[in-house]
C-alpha positions in Angstrom: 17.9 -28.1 9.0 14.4 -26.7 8.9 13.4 -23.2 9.1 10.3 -22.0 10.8 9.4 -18.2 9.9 7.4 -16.3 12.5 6.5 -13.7 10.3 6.7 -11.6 7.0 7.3 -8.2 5.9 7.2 -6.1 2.6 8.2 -3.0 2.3 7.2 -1.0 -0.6 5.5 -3.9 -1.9 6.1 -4.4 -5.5 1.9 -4.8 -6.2 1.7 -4.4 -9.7 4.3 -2.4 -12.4 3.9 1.4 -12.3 0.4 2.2 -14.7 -0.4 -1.4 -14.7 -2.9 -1.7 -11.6 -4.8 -4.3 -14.0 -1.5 -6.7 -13.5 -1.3 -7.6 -9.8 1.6 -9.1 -8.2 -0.4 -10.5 -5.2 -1.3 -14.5 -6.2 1.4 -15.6 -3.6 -0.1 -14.1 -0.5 -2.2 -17.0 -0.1 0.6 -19.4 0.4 2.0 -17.2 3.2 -0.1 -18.7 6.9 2.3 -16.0 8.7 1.6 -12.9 10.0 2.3 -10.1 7.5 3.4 -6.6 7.8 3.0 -4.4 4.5 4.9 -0.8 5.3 3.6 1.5 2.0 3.9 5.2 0.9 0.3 6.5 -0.1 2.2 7.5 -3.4 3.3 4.6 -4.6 3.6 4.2 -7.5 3.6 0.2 -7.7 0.7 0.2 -5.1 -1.3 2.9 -3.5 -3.2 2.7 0.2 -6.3 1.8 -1.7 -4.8 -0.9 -3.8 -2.6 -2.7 -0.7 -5.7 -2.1 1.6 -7.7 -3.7 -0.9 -5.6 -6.9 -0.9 -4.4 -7.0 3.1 -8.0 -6.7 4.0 -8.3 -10.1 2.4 -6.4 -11.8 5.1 -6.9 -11.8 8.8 -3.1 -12.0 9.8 -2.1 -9.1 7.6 -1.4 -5.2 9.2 -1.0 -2.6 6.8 0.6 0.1 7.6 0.9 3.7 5.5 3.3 5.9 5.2 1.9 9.5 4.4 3.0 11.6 1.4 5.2 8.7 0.9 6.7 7.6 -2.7 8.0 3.7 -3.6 11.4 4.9 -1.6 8.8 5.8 1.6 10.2 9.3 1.0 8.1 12.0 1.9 7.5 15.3 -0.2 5.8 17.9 -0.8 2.8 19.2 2.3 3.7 16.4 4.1 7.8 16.7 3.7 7.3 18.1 7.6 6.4 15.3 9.4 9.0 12.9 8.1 10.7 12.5 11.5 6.8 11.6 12.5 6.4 9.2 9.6 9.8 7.6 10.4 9.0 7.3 13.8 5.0 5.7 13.3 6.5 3.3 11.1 9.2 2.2 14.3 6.8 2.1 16.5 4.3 -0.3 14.4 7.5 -2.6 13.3 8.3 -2.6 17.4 4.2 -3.0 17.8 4.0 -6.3 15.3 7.2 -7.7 16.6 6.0 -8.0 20.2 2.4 -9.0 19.5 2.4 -11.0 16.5 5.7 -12.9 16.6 6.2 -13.1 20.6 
């Protein structure tokens, strides 16, 4: 039996070890010819927004999607603790968003 994937997903994407930004993780994305779906705290430790936008920006089927005030666990602290149901409910609403138009 063969498998065919429709798409792939990373959440809290492990883009380099914590400090190490000079060692990236990211020499396999250009295997992947599916769409992608990155879903990252701007916090993150093993991958900021600049460093995963960076690298999705690089390929025309990847959506990168940022969780605010969010650590590598997506939790959210601090000014933005608040708005976690909002975070929670962005990120549902691009997961529904990429199902329906990239894998449909």
């Amino acid at each position: 039996m063969s498998w065919t994937w429709p798409g792939w997903s990373s959440w809290a994407t492990l883009l380099h070890p914590p400090g190490r930004p000079e060692r990236q993780r990211d020499a396999h994305l250009p295997s992947i010819d599916v769409p992608m779906l990155f879903v990252q705290g701007n916090r993150d430790a093993f991958g900021n927004e600049t460093e995963l936008r960076s690298v999705t920006e690089s390929y025309p089927r990847a959506t990168l999607h940022i969780v605010k005030g969010g650590d590598h666990s997506l939790k959210v602290r601090g000014a933005d603790a608040f708005r976690i149901q909002q975070e929670l409910e962005s990120v549902q609403d691009t997961v529904a968003a990429w199902i329906a138009d990239e894998l449909s």
